[in-house]
Structure formats: structure tokens, C-alpha cells
N, C-alpha and C positions, 0 to 999 in steps of 0.2 A: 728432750733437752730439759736438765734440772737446772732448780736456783745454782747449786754449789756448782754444779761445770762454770756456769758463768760468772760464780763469783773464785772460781778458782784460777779464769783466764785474766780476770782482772788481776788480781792479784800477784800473778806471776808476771803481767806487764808492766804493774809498778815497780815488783823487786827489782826487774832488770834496768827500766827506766831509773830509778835513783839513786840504783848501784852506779848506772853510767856517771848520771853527775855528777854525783859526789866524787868522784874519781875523776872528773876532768878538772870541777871547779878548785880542786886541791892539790893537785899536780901540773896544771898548765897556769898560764898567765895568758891574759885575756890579749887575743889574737895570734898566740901560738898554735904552729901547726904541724902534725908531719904526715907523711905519705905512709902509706898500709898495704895498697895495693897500685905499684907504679904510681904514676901520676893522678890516675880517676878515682881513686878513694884516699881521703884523708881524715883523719881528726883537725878541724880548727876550730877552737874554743870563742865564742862570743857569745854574748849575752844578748836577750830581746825583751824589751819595756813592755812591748805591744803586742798584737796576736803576728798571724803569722807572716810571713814577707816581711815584717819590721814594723807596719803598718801600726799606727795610736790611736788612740781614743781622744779626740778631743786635745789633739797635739798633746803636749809635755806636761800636763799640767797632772796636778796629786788628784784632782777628781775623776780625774779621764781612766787615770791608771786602777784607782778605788771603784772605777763601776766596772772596769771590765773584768775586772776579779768576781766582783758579786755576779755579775751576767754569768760566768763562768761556773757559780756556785747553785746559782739559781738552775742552770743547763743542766751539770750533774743530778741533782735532785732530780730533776724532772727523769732525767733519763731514766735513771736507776727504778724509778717507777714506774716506766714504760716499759721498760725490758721486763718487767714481773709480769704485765700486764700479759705481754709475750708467752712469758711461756706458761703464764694460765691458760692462755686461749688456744696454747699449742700451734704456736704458727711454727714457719720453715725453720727448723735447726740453723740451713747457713745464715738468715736473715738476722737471727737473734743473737749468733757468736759477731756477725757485724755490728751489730748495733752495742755489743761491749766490748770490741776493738775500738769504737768511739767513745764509749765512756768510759775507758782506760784512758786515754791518752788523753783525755779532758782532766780528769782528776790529778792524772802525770803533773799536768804544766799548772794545775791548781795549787799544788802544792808547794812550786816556788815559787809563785805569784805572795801564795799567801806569808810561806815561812821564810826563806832563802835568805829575806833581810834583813832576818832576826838570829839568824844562826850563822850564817858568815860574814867574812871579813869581805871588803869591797876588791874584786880584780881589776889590776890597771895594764897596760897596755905597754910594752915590749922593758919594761922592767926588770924581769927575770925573776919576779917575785911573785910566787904566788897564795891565794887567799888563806886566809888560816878558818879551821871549822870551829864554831862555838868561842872569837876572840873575848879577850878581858873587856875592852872598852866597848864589847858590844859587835852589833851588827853594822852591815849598809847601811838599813832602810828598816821602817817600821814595818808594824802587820797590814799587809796585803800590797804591799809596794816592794817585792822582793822578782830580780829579772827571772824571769826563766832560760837557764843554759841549753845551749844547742852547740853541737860537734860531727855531725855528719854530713859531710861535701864531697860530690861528686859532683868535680869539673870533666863532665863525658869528653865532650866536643869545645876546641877551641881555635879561635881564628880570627878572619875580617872579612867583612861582608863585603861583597864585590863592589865595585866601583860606581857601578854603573844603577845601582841599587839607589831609589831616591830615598831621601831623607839619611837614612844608616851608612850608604856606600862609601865603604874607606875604614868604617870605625869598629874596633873590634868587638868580638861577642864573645858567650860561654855560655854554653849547653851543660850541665843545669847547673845553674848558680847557688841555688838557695842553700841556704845552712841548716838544718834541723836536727834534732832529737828522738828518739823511738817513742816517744808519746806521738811527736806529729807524725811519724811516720804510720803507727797504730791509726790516728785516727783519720790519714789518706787510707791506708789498705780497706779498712772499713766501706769506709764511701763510696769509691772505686769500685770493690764488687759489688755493693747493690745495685750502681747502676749497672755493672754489665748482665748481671744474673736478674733483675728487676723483673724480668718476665717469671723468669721461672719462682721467684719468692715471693710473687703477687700475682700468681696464678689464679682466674677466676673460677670458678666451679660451674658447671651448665646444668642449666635446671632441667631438671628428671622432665623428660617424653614423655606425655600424655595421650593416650588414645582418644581419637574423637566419637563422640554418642553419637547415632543420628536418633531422631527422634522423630515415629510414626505414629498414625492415628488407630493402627489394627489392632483388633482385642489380642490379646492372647489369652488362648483357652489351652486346655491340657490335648486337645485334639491336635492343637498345629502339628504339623511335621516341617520337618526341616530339610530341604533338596538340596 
């Protein structure tokens, strides 16, 4: 495994990553949706402050949003220079395309943390308008307070939970809810197989058999024989 394979797989993660965005956040309006494939695959455009789940830093506030950016910057670096590390030392091929499956998709969601509020226009919710790229009066939001878009939803499984089920019984569900982006989904793929493959990409080595001495008190002279 060389540097450029892995900086070639990055790289082809971000083209497709901000090719997707750019194309949703300029052609939908934020919580538009349509179906792709029947019902279990859609495009629905929304945006996320926070990392993933929706989850914030420090609730709503501008320092919450401004550190999880830097933690995000801070991640990247690191990684990028652990992966080298990698493949100086020549560790597992699949361990090392994982480990920039995941820092693809970090620098993915880095980059509209950091720009996205500087270069678009703000999307609003069932208006039918959607954001404009590079507006006159400017951006959303300053540097590093820009949402990151997400548009990938698969509603698999949907229903209500049986009756008789406590706490939930009666109220309905959906298998899998969450909305995401090919950044996060890069850096789930990532994750996932190390842990499945864990053994085989931290495979330990067993140390070389050693013959035991024994050790006697009888001369040896050129006379011995040996029976």
C-alpha cells in the first residue's frame, strides 16, 4: 500500500461527497424529499449543526459549534499522520484503506462545517426556494459555523410496536431513521470493518521456537562417539 493509493481514495471520496452536496443544497429546499428506490431509499435534504444523530456540542451556542469544528480539524491532522505512519510500517492494506475511509469522510463534513456558511445562501423549509451558491449579500453563517448537508434515508422497516410492549407499546417506529451523507457513511464503512476483520488486521505474530540446551558436566574430547 502506497501514500498516493490512499490519497487517491480520499480524494475521490470528497469529489463524490461535494459533488452530492452541492447538488442537493442548490436544487432542494431544506426538507424536500423524493423516493429513488420505492419507498426505502430517498433523497431528503436537511441540514446538521452537530455531529451525527443531530447531537451538539454544548447545546446551540457559537462556541459549542466553533470547537467541534476545531476537534474535527484537530482529528483530521492527526489521522492523516497516522495513516503515513501505517504505511511506513506496512501494516494490513485493508486496515489502512479503513483508516482513510475515515478520514475521508471527516474532512467530507469538515469542509461544510468550515465553509458552507460562507458560500451559501441559508435553506428554509417547504418554501419551494432553494439556496443560491456564492449569494451577493453573502453567506448563512461565518467561518466554521457552516451546517453540514445530509440526504440519504432509508426508511427500511416501518410500523408500531405491539401493544403489549412496555413503555413504546402502541407508538410507532422506523427502521432506520437517520439521514446522512457519503462522508458519514465513509466513515461508518470504515469503522465497521475493523471491527469485524480486527483480528485478522491485528494479527499478532508468535515468536520463533527455541530449542532447549540441556546442559552437562561431561568433557567433550574428540574421542566421544555418539550412539
Amino acid at each position: 500500500m502506497k501514500k498516493r493509493h490512499i490519497i487517491a481514495l480520499i480524494l475521490l471520496i470528497l469529489i463524490v461527497d461535494q459533488w452530492f452536496k452541492f447538488y442537493i443544497k442548490t436544487n432542494y429546499f431544506l426538507g424536500e424529499e423524493h423516493n429513488m428506490i420505492g419507498d426505502w431509499f430517498k433523497l431528503h435534504f436537511v441540514e446538521n449543526e452537530g455531529m451525527a444523530w443531530g447531537w451538539k456540542l454544548g447545546g446551540s451556542g457559537s462556541w459549542g459549534k466553533i470547537a467541534l469544528t476545531v476537534f474535527r480539524m484537530v482529528a483530521v491532522v492527526f489521522g492523516l499522520y497516522y495513516v503515513g505512519k501505517l504505511i511506513k510500517k506496512k501494516e494490513h492494506p485493508g486496515f489502512i484503506i479503513c483508516v482513510g475511509l475515515i478520514i475521508a469522510g471527516a474532512i467530507g463534513n469538515l469542509i461544510d462545517s468550515m465553509f458552507y456558511g460562507m458560500i451559501f445562501e441559508a435553506s428554509e423549509y417547504g418554501t419551494g426556494k432553494v439556496a443560491a451558491f456564492m449569494p451577493e449579500g453573502g453567506g448563512y453563517a461565518g467561518f466554521l459555523h457552516g451546517k453540514v448537508v445530509d440526504m440519504l434515508y432509508f426508511p427500511l422497516v416501518e410500523g408500531t410496536f405491539p401493544k403489549w410492549l412496555p413503555v413504546w407499546g402502541g407508538e410507532p417506529f422506523l427502521f432506520f431513521s437517520p439521514v446522512f451523507n457519503i462522508a458519514d457513511a465513509s466513515i461508518s464503512i470504515g469503522l465497521i470493518i475493523i471491527l469485524l476483520f480486527q483480528n485478522r488486521f491485528f494479527k499478532k505474530e508468535e515468536p520463533a521456537k527455541t530449542h532447549p540446551t540441556v546442559e552437562t558436566n561431561s568433557a567433550t574430547t574428540d574421542d566421544a562417539q555418539v550412539s
